[in-house]
CHARMM-style PDB file with segment names, atoms N, HN, CA, C and O in Angstrom:
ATOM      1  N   UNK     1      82.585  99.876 133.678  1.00  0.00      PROA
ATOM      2  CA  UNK     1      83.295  98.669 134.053  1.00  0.00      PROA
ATOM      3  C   UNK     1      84.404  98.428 133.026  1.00  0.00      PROA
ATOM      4  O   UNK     1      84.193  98.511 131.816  1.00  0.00      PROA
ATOM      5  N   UNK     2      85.299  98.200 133.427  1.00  0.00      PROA
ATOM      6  HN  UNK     2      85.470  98.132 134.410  1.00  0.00      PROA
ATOM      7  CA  UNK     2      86.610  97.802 132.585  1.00  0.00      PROA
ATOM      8  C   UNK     2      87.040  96.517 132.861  1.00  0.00      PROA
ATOM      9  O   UNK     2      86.713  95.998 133.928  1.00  0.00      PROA
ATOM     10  N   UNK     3      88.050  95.647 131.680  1.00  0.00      PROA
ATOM     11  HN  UNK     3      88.316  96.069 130.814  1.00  0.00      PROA
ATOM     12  CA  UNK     3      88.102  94.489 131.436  1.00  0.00      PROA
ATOM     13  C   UNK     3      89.560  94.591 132.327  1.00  0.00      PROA
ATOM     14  O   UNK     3      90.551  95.246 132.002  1.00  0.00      PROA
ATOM     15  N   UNK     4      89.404  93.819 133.443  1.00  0.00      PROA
ATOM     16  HN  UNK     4      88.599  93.288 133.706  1.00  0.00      PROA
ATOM     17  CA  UNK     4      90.779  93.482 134.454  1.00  0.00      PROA
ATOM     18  C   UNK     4      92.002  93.127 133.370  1.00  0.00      PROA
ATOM     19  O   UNK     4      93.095  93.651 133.583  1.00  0.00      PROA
ATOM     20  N   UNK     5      91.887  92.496 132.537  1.00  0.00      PROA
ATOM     21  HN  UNK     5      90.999  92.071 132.363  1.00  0.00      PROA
ATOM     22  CA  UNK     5      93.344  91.844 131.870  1.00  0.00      PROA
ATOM     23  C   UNK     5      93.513  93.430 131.196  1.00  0.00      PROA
ATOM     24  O   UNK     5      94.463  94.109 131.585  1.00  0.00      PROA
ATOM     25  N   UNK     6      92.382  94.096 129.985  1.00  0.00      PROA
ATOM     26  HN  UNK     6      91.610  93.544 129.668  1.00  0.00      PROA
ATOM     27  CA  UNK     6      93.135  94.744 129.111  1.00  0.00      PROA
ATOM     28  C   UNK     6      93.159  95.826 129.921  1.00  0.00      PROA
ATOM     29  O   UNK     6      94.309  96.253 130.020  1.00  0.00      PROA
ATOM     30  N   UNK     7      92.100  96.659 130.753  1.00  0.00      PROA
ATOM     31  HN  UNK     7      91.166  96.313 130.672  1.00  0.00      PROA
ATOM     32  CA  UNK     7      92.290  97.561 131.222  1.00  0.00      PROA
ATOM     33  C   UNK     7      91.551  98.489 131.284  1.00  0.00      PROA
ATOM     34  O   UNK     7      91.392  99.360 132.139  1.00  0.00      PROA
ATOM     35  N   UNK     8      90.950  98.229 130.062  1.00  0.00      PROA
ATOM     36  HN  UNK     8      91.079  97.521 129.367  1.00  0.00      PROA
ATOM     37  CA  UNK     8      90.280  99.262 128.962  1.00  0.00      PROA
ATOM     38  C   UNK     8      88.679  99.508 129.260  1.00  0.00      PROA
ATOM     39  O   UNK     8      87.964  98.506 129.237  1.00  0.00      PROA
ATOM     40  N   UNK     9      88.037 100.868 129.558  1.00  0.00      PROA
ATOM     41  HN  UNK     9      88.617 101.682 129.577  1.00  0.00      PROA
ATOM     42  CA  UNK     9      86.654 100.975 129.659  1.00  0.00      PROA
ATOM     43  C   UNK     9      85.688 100.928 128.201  1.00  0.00      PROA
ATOM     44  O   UNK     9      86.015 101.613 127.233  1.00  0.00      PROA
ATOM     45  N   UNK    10      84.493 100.053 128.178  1.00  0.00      PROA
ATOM     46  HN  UNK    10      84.227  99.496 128.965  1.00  0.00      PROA
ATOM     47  CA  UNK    10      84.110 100.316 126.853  1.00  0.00      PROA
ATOM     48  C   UNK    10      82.958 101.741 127.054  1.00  0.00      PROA
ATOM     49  O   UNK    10      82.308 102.008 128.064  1.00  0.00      PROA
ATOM     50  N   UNK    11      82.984 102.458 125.798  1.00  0.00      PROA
ATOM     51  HN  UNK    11      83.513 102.241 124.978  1.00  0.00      PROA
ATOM     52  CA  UNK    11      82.690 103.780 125.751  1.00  0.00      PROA
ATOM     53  C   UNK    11      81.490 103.170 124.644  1.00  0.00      PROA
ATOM     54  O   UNK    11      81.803 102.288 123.844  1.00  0.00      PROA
ATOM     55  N   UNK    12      79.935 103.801 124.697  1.00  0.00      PROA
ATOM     56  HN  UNK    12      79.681 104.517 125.346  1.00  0.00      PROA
ATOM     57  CA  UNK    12      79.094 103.375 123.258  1.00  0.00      PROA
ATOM     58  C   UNK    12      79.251 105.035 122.835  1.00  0.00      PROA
ATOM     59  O   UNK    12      78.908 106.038 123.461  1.00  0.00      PROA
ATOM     60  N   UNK    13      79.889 104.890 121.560  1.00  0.00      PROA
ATOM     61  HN  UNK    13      80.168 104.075 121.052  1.00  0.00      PROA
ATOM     62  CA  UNK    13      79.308 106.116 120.380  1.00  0.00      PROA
ATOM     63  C   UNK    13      78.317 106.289 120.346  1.00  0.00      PROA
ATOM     64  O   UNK    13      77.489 105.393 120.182  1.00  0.00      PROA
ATOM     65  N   UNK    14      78.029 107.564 120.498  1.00  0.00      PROA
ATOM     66  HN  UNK    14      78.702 108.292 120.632  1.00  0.00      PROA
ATOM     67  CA  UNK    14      76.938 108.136 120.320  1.00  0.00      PROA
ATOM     68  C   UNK    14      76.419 109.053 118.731  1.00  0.00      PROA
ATOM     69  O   UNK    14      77.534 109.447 118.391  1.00  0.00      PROA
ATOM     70  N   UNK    15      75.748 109.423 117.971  1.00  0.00      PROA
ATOM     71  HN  UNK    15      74.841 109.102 118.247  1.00  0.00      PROA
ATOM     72  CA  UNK    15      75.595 109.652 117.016  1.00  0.00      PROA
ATOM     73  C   UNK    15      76.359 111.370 116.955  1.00  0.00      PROA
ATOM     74  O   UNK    15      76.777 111.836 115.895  1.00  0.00      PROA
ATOM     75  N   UNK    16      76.399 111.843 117.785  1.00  0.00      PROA
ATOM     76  HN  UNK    16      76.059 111.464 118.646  1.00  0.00      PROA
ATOM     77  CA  UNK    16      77.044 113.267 117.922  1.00  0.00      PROA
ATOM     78  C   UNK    16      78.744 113.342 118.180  1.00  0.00      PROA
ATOM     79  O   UNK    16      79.535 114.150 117.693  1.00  0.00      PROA
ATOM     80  N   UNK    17      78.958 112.453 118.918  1.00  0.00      PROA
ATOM     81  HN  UNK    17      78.315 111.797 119.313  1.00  0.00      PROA
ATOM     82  CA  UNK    17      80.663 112.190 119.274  1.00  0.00      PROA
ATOM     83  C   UNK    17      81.210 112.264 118.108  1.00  0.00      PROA
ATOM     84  O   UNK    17      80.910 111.635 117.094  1.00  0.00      PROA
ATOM     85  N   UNK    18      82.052 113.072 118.268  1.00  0.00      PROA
ATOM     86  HN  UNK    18      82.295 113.583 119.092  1.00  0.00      PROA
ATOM     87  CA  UNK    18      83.669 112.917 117.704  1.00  0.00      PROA
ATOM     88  C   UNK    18      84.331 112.331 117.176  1.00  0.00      PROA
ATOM     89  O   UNK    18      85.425 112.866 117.360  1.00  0.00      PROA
ATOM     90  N   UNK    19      84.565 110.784 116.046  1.00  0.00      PROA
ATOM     91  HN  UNK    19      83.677 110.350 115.896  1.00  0.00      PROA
ATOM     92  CA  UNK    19      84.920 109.969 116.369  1.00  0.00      PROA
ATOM     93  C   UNK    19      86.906 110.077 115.339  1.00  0.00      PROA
ATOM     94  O   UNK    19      87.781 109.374 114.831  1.00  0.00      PROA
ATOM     95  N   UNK    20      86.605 111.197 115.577  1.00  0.00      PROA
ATOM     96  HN  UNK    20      85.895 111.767 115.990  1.00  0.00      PROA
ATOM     97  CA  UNK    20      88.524 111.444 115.300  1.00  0.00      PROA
ATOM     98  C   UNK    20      89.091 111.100 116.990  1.00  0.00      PROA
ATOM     99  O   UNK    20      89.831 110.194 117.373  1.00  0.00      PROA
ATOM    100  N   UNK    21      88.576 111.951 117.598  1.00  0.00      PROA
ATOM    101  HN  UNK    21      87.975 112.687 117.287  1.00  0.00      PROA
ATOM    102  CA  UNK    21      88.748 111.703 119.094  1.00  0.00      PROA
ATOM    103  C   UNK    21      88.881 110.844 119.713  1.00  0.00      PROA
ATOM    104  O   UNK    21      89.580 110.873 120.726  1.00  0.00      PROA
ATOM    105  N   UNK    22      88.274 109.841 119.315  1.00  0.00      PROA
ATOM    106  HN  UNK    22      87.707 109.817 118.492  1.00  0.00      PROA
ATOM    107  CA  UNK    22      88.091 108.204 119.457  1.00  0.00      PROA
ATOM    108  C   UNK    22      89.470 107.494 119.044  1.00  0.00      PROA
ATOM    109  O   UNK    22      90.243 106.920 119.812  1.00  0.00      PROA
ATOM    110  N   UNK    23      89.629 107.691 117.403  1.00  0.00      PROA
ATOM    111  HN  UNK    23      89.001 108.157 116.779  1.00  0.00      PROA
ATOM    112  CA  UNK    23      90.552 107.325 116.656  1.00  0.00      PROA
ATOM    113  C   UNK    23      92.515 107.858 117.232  1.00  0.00      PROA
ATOM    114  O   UNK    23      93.506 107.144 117.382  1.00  0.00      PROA
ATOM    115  N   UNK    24      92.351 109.173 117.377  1.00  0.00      PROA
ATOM    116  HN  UNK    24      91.546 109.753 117.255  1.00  0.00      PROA
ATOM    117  CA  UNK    24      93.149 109.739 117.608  1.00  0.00      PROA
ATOM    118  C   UNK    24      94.316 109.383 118.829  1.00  0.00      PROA
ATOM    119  O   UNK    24      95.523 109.558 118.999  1.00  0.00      PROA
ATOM    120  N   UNK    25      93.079 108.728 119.610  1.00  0.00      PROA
ATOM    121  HN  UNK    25      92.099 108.585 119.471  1.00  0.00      PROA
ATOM    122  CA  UNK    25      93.508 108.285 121.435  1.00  0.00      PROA
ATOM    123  C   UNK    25      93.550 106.672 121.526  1.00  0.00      PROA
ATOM    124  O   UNK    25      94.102 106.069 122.447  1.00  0.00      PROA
ATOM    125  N   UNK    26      92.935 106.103 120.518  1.00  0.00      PROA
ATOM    126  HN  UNK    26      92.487 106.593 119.770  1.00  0.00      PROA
ATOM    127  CA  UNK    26      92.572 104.687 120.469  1.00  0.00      PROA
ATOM    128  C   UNK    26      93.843 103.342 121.097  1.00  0.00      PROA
ATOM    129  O   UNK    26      93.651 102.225 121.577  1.00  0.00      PROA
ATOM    130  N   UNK    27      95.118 104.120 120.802  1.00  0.00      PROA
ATOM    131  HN  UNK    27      95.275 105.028 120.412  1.00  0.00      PROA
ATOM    132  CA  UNK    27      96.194 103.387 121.292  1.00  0.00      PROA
ATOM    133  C   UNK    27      96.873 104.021 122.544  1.00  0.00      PROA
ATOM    134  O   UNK    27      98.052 103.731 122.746  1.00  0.00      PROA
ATOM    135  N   UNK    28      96.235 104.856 123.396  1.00  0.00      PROA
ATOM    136  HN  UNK    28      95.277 105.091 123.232  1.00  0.00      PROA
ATOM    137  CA  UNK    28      96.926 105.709 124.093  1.00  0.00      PROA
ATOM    138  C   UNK    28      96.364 105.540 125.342  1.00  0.00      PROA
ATOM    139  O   UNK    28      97.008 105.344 126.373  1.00  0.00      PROA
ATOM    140  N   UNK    29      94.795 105.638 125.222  1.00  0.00      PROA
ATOM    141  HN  UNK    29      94.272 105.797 124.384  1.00  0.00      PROA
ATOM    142  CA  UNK    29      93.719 106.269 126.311  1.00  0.00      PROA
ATOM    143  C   UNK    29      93.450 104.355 126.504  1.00  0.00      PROA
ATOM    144  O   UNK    29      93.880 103.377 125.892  1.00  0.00      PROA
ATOM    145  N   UNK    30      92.516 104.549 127.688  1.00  0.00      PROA
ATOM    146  HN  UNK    30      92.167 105.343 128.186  1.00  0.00      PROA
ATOM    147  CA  UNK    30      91.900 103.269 128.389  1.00  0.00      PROA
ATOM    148  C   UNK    30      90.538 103.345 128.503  1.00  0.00      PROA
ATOM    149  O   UNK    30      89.827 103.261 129.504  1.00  0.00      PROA
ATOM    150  N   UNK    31      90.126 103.602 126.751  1.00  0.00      PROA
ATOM    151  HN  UNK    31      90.704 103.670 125.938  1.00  0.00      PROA
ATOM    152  CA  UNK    31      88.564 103.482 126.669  1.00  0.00      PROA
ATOM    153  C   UNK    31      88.713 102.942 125.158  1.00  0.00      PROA
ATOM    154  O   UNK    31      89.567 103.251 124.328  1.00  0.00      PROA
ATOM    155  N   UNK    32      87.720 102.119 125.054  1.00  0.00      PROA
ATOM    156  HN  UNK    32      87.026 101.868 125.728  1.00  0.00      PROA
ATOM    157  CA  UNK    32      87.624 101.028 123.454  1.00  0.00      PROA
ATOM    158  C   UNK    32      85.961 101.928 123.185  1.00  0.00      PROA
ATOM    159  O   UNK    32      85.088 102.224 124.002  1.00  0.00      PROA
ATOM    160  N   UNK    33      86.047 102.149 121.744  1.00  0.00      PROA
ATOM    161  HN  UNK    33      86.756 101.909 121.081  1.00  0.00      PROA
ATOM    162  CA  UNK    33      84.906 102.488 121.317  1.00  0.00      PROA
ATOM    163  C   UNK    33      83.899 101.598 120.929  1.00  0.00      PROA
ATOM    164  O   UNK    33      84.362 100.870 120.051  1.00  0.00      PROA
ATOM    165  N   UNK    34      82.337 101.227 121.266  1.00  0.00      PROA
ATOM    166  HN  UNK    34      81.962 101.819 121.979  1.00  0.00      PROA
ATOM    167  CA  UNK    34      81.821 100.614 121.109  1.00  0.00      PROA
ATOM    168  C   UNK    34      80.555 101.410 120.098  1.00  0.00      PROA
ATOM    169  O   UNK    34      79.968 102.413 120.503  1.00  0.00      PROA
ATOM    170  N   UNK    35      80.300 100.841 118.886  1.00  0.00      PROA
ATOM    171  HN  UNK    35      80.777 100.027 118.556  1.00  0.00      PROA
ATOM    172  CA  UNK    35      79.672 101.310 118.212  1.00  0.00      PROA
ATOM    173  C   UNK    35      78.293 100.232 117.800  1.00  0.00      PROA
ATOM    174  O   UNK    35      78.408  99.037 117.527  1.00  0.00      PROA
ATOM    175  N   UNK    36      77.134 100.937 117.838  1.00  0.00      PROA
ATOM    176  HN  UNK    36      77.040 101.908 118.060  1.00  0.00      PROA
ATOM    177  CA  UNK    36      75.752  99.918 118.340  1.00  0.00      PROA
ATOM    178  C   UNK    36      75.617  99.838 116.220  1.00  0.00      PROA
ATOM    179  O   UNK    36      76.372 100.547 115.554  1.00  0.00      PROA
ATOM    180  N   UNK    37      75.081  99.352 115.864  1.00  0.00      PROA
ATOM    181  HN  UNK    37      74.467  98.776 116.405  1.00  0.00      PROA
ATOM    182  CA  UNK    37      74.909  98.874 114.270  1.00  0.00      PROA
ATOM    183  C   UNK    37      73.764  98.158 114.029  1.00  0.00      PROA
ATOM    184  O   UNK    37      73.762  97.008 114.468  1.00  0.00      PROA
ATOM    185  N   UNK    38      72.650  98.597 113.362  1.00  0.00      PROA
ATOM    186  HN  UNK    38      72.651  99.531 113.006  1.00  0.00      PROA
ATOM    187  CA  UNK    38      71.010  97.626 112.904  1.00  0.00      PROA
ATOM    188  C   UNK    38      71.915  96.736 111.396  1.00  0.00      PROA
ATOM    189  O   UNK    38      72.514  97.243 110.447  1.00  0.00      PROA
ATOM    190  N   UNK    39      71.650  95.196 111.758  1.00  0.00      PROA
ATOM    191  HN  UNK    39      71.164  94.785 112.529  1.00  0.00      PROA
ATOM    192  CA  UNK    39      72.051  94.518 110.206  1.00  0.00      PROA
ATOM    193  C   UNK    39      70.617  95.111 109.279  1.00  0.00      PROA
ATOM    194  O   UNK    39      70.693  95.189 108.053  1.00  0.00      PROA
ATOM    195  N   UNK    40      69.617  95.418 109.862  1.00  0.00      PROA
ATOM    196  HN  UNK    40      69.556  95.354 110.858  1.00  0.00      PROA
ATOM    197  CA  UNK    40      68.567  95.764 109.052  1.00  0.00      PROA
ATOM    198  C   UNK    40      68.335  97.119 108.228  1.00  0.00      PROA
ATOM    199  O   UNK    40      67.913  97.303 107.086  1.00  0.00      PROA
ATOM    200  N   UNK    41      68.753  97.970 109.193  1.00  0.00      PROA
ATOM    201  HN  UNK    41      69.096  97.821 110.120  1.00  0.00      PROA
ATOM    202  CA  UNK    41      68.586  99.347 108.685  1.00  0.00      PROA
ATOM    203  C   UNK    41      69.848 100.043 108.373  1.00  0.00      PROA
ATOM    204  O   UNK    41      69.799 101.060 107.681  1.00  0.00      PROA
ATOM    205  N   UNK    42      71.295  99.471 108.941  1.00  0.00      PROA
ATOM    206  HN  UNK    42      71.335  98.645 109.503  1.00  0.00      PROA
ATOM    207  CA  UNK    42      72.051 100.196 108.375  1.00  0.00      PROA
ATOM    208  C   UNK    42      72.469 101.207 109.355  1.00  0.00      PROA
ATOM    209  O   UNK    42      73.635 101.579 109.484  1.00  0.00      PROA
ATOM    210  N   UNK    43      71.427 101.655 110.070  1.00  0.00      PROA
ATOM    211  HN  UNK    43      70.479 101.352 109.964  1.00  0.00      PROA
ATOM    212  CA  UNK    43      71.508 103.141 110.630  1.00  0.00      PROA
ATOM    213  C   UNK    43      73.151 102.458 111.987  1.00  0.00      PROA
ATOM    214  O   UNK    43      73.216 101.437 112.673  1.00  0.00      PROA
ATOM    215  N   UNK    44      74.005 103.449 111.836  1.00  0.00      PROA
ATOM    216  HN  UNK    44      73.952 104.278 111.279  1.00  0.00      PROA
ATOM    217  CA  UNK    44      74.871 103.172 112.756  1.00  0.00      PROA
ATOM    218  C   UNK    44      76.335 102.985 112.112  1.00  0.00      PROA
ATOM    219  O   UNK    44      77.384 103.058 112.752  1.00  0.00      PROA
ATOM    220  N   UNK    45      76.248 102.791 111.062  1.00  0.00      PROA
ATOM    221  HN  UNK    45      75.395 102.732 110.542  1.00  0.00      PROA
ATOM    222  CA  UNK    45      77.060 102.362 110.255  1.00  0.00      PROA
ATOM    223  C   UNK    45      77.991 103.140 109.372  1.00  0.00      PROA
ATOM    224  O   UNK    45      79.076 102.678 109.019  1.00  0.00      PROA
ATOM    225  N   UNK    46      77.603 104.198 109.056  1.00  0.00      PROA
ATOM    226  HN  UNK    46      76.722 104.573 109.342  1.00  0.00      PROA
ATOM    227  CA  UNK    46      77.964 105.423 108.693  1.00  0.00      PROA
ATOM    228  C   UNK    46      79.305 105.872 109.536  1.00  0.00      PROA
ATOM    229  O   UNK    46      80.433 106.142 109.122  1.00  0.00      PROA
ATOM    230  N   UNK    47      78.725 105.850 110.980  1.00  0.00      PROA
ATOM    231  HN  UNK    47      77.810 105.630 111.316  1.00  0.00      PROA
ATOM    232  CA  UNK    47      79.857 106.324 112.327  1.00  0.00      PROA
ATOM    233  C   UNK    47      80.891 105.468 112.307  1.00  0.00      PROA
ATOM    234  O   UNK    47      82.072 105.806 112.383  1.00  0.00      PROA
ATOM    235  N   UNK    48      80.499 104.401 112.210  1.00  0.00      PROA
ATOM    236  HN  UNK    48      79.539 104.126 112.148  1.00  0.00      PROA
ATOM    237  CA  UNK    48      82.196 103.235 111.682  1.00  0.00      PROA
ATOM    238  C   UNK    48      82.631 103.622 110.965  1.00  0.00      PROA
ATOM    239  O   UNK    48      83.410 104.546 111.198  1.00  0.00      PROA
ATOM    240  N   UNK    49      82.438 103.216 109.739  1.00  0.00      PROA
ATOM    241  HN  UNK    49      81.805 102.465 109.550  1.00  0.00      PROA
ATOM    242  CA  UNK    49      83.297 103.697 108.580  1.00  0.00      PROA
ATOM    243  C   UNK    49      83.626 105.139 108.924  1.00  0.00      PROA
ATOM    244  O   UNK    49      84.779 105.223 108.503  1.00  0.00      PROA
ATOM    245  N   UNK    50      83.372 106.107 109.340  1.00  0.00      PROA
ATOM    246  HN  UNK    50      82.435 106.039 109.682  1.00  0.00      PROA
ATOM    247  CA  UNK    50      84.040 107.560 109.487  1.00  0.00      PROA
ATOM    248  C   UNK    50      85.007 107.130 110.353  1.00  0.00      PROA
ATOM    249  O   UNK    50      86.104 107.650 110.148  1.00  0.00      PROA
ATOM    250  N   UNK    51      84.943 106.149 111.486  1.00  0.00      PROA
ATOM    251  HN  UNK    51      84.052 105.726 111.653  1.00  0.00      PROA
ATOM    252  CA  UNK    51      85.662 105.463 112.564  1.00  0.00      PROA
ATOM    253  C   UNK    51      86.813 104.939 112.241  1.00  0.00      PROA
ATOM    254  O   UNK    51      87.853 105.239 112.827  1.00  0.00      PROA
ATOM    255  N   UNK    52      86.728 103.857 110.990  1.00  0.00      PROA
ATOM    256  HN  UNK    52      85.884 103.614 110.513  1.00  0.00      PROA
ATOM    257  CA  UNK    52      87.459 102.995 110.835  1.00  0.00      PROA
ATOM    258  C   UNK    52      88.282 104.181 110.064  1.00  0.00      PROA
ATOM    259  O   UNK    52      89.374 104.402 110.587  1.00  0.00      PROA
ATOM    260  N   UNK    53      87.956 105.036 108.858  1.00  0.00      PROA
ATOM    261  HN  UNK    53      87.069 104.857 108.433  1.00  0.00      PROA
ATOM    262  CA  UNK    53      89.161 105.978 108.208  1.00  0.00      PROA
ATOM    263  C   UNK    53      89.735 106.887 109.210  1.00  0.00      PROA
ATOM    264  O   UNK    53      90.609 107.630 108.762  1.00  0.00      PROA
ATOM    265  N   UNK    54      89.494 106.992 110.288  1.00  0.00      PROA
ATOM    266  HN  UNK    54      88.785 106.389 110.652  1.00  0.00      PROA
ATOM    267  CA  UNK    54      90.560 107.860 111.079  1.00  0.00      PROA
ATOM    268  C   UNK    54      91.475 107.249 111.865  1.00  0.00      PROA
ATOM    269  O   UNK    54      92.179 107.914 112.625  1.00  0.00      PROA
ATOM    270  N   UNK    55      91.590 105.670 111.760  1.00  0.00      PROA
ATOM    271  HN  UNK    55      91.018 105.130 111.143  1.00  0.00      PROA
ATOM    272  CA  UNK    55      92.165 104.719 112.542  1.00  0.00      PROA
ATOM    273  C   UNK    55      93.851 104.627 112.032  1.00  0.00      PROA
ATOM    274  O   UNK    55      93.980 103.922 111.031  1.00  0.00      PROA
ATOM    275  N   UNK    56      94.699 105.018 112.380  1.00  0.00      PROA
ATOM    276  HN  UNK    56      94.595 105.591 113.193  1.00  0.00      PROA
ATOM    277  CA  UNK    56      95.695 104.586 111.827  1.00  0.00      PROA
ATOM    278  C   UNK    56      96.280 102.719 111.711  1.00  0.00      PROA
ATOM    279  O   UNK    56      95.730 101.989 112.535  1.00  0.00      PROA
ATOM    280  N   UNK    57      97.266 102.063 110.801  1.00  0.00      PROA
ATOM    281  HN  UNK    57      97.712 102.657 110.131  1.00  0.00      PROA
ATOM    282  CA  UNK    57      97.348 101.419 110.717  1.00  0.00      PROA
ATOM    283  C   UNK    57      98.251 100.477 111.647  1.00  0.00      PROA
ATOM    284  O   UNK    57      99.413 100.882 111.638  1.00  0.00      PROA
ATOM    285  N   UNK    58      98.099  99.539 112.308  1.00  0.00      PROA
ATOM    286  HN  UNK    58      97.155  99.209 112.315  1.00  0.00      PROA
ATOM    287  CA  UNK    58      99.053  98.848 113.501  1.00  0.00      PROA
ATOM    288  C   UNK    58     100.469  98.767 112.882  1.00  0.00      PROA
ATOM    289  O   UNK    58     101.403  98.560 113.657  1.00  0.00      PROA
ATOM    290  N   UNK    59     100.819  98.967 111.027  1.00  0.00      PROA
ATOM    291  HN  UNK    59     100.061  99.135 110.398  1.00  0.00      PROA
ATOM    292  CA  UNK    59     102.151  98.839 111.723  1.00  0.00      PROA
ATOM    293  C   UNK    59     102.313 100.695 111.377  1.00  0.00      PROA
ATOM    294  O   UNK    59     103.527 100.836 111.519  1.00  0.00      PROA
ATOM    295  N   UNK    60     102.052 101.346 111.211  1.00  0.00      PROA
ATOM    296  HN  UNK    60     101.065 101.232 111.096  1.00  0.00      PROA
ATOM    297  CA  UNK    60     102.243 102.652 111.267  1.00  0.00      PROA
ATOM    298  C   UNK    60     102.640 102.896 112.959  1.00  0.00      PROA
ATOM    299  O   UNK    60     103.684 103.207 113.531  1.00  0.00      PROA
ATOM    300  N   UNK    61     101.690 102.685 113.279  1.00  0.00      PROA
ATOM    301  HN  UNK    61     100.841 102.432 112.814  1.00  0.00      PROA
ATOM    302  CA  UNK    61     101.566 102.987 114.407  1.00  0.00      PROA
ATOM    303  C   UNK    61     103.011 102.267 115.603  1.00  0.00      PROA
ATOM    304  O   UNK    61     103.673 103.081 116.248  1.00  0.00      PROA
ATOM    305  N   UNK    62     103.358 100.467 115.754  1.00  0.00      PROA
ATOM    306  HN  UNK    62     102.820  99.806 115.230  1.00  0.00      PROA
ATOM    307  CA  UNK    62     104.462 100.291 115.813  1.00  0.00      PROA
ATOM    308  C   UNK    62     105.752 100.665 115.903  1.00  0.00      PROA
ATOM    309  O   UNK    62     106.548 100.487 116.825  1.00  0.00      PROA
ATOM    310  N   UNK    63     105.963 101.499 114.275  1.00  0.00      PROA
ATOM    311  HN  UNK    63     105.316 101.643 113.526  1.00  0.00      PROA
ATOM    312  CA  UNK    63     107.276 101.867 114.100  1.00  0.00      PROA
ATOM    313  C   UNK    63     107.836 100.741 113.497  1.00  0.00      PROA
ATOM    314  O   UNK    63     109.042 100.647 113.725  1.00  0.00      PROA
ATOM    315  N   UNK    64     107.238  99.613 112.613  1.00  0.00      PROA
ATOM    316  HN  UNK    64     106.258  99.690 112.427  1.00  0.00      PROA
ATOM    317  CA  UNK    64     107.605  98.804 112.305  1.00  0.00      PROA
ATOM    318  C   UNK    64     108.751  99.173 110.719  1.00  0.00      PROA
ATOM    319  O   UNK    64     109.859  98.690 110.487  1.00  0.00      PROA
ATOM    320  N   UNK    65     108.068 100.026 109.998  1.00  0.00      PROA
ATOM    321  HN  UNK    65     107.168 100.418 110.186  1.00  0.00      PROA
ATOM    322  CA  UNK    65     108.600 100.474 109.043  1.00  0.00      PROA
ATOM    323  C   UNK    65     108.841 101.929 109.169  1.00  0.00      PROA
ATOM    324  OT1 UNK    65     109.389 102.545 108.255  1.00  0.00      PROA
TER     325      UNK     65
END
């Protein structure tokens, strides 16, 4: 199911995925990565942060500078 205004399908990471792939397409493709996270255990959390460093930055990305 995708969100009528943005467009966008949400996708859940899985512990094996790719998540350059994710990162790489993130402004391009019409899927948002959804990543599941325990506040208790931590476990899940790892895949973000690998997530979040392959993310380029919005104004990189822009063309602002």
């Amino acid at each position: 199911m995708s969100s009528p205004k943005i467009g966008k399908a949400p996708v859940v990471v899985k512990e094996g995925d790719n998540v350059q792939d994710f990162a790489d397409k993130l402004n391009t493709n019409r899927l948002t990565p959804i990543f599941t996270i325990s506040n208790v255990t931590g476990e899940g959390l790892p895949k973000l942060k690998e997530f979040l460093s392959h993310v380029q930055s919005r104004i990189a990305v822009s063309g602002i500078f």
